[in-house]
Structure formats: C-alpha cells, structure tokens
N, C-alpha and C positions, 0 to 999 in steps of 0.2 A: 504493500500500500504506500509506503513512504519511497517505494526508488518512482512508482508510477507520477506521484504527487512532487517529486524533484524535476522530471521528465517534462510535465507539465510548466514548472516553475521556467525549466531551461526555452520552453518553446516561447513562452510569455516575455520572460524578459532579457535573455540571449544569454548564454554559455558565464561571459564575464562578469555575471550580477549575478549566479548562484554561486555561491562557496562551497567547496564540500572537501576539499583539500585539506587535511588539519594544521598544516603552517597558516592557510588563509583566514581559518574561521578563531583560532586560537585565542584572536586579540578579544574577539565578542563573546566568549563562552566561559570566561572569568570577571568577578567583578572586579570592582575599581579596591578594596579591598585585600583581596584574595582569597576574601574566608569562602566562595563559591565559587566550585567548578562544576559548569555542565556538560554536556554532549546537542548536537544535533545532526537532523538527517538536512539541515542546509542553514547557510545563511544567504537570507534573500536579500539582494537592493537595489526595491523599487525607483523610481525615477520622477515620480507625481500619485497625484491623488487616485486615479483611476488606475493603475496597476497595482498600488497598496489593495484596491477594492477587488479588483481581479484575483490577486495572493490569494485573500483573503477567501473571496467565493471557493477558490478550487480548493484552498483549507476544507470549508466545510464538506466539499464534496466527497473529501480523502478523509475528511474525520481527522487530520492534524492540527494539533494544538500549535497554538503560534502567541513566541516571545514577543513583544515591541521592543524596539533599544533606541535609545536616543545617542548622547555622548557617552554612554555607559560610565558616566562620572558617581553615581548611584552609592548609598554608605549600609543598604539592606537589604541586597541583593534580589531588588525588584525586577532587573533585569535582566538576571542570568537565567540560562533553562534549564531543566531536571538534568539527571543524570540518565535519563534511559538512550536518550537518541535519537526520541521520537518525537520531538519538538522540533517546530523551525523558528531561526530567531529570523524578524523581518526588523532590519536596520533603518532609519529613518533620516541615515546623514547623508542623503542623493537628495532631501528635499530640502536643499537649503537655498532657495532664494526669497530674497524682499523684493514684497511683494509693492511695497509702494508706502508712501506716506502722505497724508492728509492733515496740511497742518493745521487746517480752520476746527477739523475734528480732533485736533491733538491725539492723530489714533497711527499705528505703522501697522502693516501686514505682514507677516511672516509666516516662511513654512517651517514644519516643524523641527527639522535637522538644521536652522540654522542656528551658530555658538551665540550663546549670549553676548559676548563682547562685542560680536560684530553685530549684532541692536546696539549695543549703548556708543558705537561708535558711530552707528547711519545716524542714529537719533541725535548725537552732538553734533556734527555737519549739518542738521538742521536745527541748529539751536535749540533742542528740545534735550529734554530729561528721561532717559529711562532708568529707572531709579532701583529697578532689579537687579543685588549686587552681591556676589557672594565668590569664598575661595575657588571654585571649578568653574570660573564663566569665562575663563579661557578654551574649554572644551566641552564644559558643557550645553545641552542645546535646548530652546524654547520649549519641545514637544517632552522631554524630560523634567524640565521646573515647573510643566502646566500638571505631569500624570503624577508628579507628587508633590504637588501646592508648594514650591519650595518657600524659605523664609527669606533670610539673608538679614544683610546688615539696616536696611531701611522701611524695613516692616513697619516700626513704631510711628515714621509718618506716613508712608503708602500702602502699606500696607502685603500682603504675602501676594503671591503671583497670580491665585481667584482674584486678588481686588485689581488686579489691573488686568485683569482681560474683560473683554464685552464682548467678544463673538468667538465661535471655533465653526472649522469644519472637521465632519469624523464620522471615517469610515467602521461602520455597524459591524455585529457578530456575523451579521448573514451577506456580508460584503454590499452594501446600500451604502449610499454618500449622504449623510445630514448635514446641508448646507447652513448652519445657524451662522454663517458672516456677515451678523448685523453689528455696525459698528455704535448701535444705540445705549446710550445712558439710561433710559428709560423704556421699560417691554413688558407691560400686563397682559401677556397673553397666554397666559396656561401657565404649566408646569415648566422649573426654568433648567432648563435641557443640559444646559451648558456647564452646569455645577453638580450634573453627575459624574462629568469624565474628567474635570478638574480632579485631583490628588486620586482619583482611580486605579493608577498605576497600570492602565493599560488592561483592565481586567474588565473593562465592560464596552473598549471600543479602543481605536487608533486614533488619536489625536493628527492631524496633516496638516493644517494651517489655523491659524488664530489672528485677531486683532486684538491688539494691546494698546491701553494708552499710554501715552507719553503727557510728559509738564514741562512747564519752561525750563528752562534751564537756570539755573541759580546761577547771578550774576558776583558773588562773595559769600564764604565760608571761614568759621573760626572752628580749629579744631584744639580740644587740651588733654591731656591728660591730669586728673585729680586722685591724691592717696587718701583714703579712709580705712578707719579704724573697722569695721564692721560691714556684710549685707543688709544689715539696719542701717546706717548712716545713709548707704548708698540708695536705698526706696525713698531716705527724706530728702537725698539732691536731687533727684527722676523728682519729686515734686514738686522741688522749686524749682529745675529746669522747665518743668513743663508749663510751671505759674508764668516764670517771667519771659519765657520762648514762645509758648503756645506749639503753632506748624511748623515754626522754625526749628525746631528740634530734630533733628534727622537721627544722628547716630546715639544712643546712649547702652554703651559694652562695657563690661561687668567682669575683671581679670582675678585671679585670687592672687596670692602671694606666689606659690607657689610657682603657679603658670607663667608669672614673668619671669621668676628664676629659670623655669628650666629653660626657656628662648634665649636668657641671656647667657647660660651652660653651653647650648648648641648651636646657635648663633651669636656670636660674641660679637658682629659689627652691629647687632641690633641693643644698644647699651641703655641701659635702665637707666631713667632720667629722674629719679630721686636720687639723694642722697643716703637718707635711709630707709629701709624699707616701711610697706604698709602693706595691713591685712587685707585690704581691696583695693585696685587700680580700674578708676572707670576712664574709658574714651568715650569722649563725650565731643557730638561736630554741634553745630548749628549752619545752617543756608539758609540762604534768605535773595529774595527776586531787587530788594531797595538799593541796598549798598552796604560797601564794607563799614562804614562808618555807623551805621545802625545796626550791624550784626554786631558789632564789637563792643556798644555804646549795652548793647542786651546783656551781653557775657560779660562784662565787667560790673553792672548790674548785679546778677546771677552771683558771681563768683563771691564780690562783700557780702550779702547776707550771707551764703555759706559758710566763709571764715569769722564770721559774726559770732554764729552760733554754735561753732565748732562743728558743723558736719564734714568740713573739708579741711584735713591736717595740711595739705602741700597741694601745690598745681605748676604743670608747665605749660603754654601756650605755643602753638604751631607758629616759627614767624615767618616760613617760607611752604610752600606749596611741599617742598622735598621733603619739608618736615613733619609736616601733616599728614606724608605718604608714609611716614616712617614711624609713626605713631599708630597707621592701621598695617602696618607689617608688622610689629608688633602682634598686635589680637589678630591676625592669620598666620602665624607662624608656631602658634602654640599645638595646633594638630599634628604639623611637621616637629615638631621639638619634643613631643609625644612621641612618634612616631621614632625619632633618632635614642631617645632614652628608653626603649624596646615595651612590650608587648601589655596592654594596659586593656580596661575594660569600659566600656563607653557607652554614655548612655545620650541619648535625646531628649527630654522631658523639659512639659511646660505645666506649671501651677499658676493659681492665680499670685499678679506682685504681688499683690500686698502679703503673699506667702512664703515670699519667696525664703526671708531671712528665716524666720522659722522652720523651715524645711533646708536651707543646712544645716543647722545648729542640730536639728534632731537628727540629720540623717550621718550628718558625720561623728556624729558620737557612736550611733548603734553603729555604723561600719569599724571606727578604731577598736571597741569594744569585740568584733565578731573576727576584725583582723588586723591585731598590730601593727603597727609600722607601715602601714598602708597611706600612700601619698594622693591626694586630693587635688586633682585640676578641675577647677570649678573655675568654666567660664562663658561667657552667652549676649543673648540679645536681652537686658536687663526690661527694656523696655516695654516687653511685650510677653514676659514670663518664660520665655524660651534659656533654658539652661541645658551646655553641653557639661554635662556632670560626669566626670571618668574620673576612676580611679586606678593609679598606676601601683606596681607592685612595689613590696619596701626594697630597700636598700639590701643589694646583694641574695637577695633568693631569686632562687630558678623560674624564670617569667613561665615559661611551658610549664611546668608543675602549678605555677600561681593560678594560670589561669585553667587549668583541667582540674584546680580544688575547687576553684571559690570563685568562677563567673557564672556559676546558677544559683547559688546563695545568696552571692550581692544584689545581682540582677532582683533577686526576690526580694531583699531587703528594700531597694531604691524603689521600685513599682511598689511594693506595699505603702510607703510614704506619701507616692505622688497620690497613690490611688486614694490613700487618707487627706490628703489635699484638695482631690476631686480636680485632678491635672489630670496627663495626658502622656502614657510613654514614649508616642513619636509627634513631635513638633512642629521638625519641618524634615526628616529622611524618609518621610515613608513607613509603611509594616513592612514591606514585599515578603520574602521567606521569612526574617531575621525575626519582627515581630508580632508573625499572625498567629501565634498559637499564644502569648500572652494578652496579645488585645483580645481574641476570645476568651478569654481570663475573665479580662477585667471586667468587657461591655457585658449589658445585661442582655437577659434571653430576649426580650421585646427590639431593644437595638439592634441583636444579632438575624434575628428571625428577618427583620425589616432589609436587612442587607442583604441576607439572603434571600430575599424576596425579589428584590431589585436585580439581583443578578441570575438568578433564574429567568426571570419574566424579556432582558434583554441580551442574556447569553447562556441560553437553554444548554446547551450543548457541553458545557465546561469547557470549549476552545480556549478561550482570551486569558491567556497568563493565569494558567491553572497554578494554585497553590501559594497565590499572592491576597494579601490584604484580607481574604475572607476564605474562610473554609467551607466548604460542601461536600455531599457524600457522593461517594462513586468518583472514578478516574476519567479523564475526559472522555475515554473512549468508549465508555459504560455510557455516562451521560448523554454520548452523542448519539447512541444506537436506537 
C-alpha cells in the first residue's frame, strides 16, 4: 500500500520532490531536539496549495497517515513521524513565497514555508512591524508558529501568533481547500474556523497560506536591564511598567541568577553588566511610534519610582542599538548555555502573574527537597505568565543517570504545581508527542471528550498527525477502515 501510495506521490509531483533515500529524508525524520527519531515511507515537497490537497486526497485513498513539517524548529516533537515507516512527512518549505502586502490593511500574505525573519524583514522595507519574534525565526516558518500558536518575546503587547493572524487557507483531512483568506478584523458569521487549526499542530488540517497583521513600525526604543531581589519584586515593576508605559511596553523577561551565570560561564563575550549579583534580572524594552524623547522621558519616569520604593536594586540602560542587541542575546543565549553545561530537564508552563512568585518559591523548594543540588534556570516571558522552568542536574553527577532517575518525578512535581495554579504545561511548544499523554492528565473528561469530538467529526480517519496533541483509540489504519 505505501510503495503504491509513493508511486502515486512520484507521478504527482516528479521523482525530485519524493524523498525516500535515507541521507535525503534524514534531516526531517529527527526533531530539532533529538529526543525523536522516526521512519517514513517518503518525504513529500509539495510546491502550492493544490498539490498539498492532491498529497493529501491520495493519503486518504492509501489510508496513509501524513506528518506536516514546517522549519522543523519544533521543542515536542510535533513534527516528527512514528517509528513504523508508514507515515509520510509532507514538508511545507517549497511554499515559501509572499504573497503581497497591503499596507492600508496593515495585513502581509504569506505561505506557509516561509522563515519568519524573512516576514519581519519584507515587513521593515515597508515600514511596518511584524512583531513575531523568537530564538528559531531564523529557520523557523509561518505555517509552524501558526500549528502551535507560538509565543515569543512580544506576546505581552501583541500578542501570540492566533492574535495576529485574521485569515488562513487549509487544506482538509479529505484533501478540500478552505479558503478562509479574509483579511477582516471583524467576521460574525458562524463558527470561527480559523482558531481551530491555529496551535493544532497539524492534526486536524494543513495550514498553506495565512494573513497576518502587521503595525507601524516603532520609530524609538529604550531597552534596560534591572537587578531585583525576588519574582515578587519583579510582578510589582511589570506593574509599574505597565502603569507608566501602558502599549509601550513591549518586552518584559524574567532571568534568574542562575541563568545569567551560566551564559556568562559559556559565553564569556556576553558579560554580566552588574557589578554584583541579583536574585532576578528583568529585560525590560519599551517602543513607542512618538519619539525617542518621550520613550525615555516614560522610562526615567518608571525607573525613580522603582528605586523609590526599593523594587529595583540596580539598572543598566541600552545607549546604543548594539547594546540593546546585546542585552536580548543575553535572555536567548541561556537555552544555548543550557545546552553547553549538558543534559537538563525542561519545562514550558504558564500560570497566572500574579502566580507566578509563589509558584517558584513552592516549586523550588519541593524540587531541592526531592533532589539536592539540583540547579534552577528559571526564565521567560514575565509578562504574560509564560515560564521556561528547567532544571539542570547538580554539580558533577552523571546527567544520563540524572535524567533516567528523576525526569518523571520532576516532571510530576512541576505539573502538579502548575496544575495547582490552574496554568498550563505547554505555553507556547506545543503537546505534539512530548506532552499529550500528561495534558490528558490534566484536562478534564468534558475538555477531552470535546476535543475528541472535534477531531473525529473533521478527521474521521486518524490521518493528520496521529498521536499529536490529543489521543484516540485505534491506529490510523483501524480508524481509516
């Protein structure tokens, strides 16, 4: 069934677009990770919308399940496929052209395979703002940050990547085209279609092209770094940031002690710009459309009543653009700096603020309590309750042992909290594999039932990225019969 359904695939979209060579397919059949490896009987790359729908029909005709992949920049392995070989992953980096920009609509078109940088670079050429901003948007792509809502650093004023889209096209389970490319602010007309295949991950349709908005472009930015004593301190500057900023608030990031050490242990050009240390380091920008002189006139502002009242022990201020870039290399370098100080356990989880201080204080206590010497990188989008909470192993024990003891303890440890918080274990990476058997955990049977209802009703067959985001019974191929 699957050499006929390759065969097929070959005649559709010619020899050089199915993969099946395993040097060729190699790059797409591991995540960005490495903690997944799968198999397929291809990888396909389509060229447009209507040969994704073609793929897709002769899918169903073969009863093969089929991966979607974007930039495979991915951290939960939503887009890698089983390991049997009977998946095909259908690649979506051949659809990468912009489609155009509208600047009266402040809207761009893009297909799904194209990298994010290359929006936020069309969109600066036209003085416009796409404000979707995160460490993979060198290679990661549109059709990827839409199938799992990703976050990023400007969430807190624009919000996650559902709030800035207003239209999709997206090829159906039974290979149909849903043209929803209305570039409209406003749409009371039924059921709104478009925010089921947002954070989907690909399990209930193909995401192919989108409109996303864009904003002006900010004419002047103040970026600083401030040391505080506490994740208490740092909720009462996010409030007076927010009192004396309002929109102009863009970034506010949330570093522990810890986490600047280790960047400044493995990359040492990136040098800590306190003198002594502090138990939390926020990056904090403001943009603003007036001028520099009223973003700065805000932040100095801001800045005296903080040391007023003792919320904020020290602060640097950005004086050159290079500086400011080196302030947010800083807070992206710390997953890499993680990454160099070896094998650590990581989580994604968002609570409400105003939780946020208390949900370290309790969670890091039960964790030193449950495992000694256990090192705490606690860092995030403050702003918006999104905390990347990893814990690295202590000093000098065996990371492979560390993590074949005690990464399903913790893991339980840290969800039982969030879940006591009434957060959320994935934020902005997605469930895909990594965590859909704990989100059926947590969600209730009425949630779950509802999901699986939703994914029955538009992808009957179990095709679409079986085994991602939501569980159901039978194997695609049961399901399909």
């Amino acid at each position: 069934m699957t050499a006929s359904f390759v065969s097929a695939c070959v005649e559709l979209l010619g020899a050089q677009h199915v993969l099946t060579d395993a040097r060729d397919t190699e790059p797409f059949l591991v995540d960005w990770r490495k903690r997944y490896r799968g198999a397929a009987c291809a990888v396909l790359l389509p060229t447009n919308t209507q040969q994704v729908a073609d793929v897709v029909k002769l899918a169903c005709e073969h009863r093969i399940a089929i991966v979607p992949q974007g930039g495979n920049t991915g951290l939960a392995g939503g887009a890698t496929p089983d390991v049997s070989g009977a998946q095909a992953v259908i690649s979506l980096k051949r659809l990468n052209r912009i489609r155009g920009i509208d600047a009266h609509n402040n809207t761009i078109t893009v297909e799904a395979g194209v990298v994010l940088a290359q929006v936020q670079a069309r969109a600066e050429s036209e003085k416009r703002l796409f404000p979707l901003s995160l460490a993979a948007e060198g290679s990661c792509t549109i059709g990827g940050n839409l199938s799992t809502n990703a976050g990023g650093t400007g969430v807190l004023r624009y919000g996650n990547t559902r709030e800035l889209c207003l239209g999709l096209e997206v090829v159906t389970p039974q290979g149909e085209i849903w043209d929803g490319l209305r570039g409209l602010r406003k749409d009371n007309t039924g059921y709104h279609l478009r925010d089921l295949f947002i954070g989907a991950e690909g399990t209930l349709g193909i995401i192919t092209v989108a409109v996303m908005k864009l904003h002006p472009a900010p004419v002047a930015k103040v970026t600083a770094l401030a040391g505080l004593a506490s994740p208490h301190a740092a909720l009462d500057f996010l409030s007076m940031a927010q009192h004396h900023a309002g929109a102009l608030l863009t970034g506010f990031e949330l570093m522990s002690d810890f986490s600047m050490r280790l960047v400044g242990r493995h990359f040492p050009q990136l040098r800590y710009p306190f003198g002594e240390p502090h138990a939390q380091t926020v990056l904090l920008e403001l943009s603003d459309n007036e001028s520099e002189e009223h973003t700065r006139a805000l932040f100095e502002r801001l800045m005296e009543e903080a040391f007023e009242r003792g919320v904020v022990e020290n602060a640097v201020v950005a004086g050159s653009l290079a500086q400011s870039q080196a302030f947010w290399d800083f807070r992206e370098h710390i997953p890499l700096a993680q990454a160099e100080e070896g094998l650590n356990i990581k989580h994604d989880i968002a609570v409400p603020i105003s939780s946020i201080g208390r949900f370290i204080d309790e969670t890091d206590a039960i964790i030193a309590k449950a495992v000694p010497g256990v090192r705490m990188v606690t860092f995030g989008h403050l702003g918006d309750g999104n905390l990347h909470y990893n814990v690295q192993a202590p000093e000098g024990v065996d990371q492979k042992q560390f993590l074949a003891e005690f990464q399903t303890p913790i893991n339980a440890l840290v969800y039982e909290r969030v879940h006591a918080h009434r957060g959320s274990i994935s934020a902005e990476h997605g469930l895909g594999q990594l965590k859909v058997d704990e989100a059926m955990h947590y969600k209730s049977s009425v949630e779950i039932r509802m999901m699986q209802a939703i994914k029955a009703a538009l992808d009957p067959g179990n095709l679409m990225n079986p085994g991602k985001v939501v569980r159901v019974s039978g194997t695609a191929k049961e399901n399909a019969a």
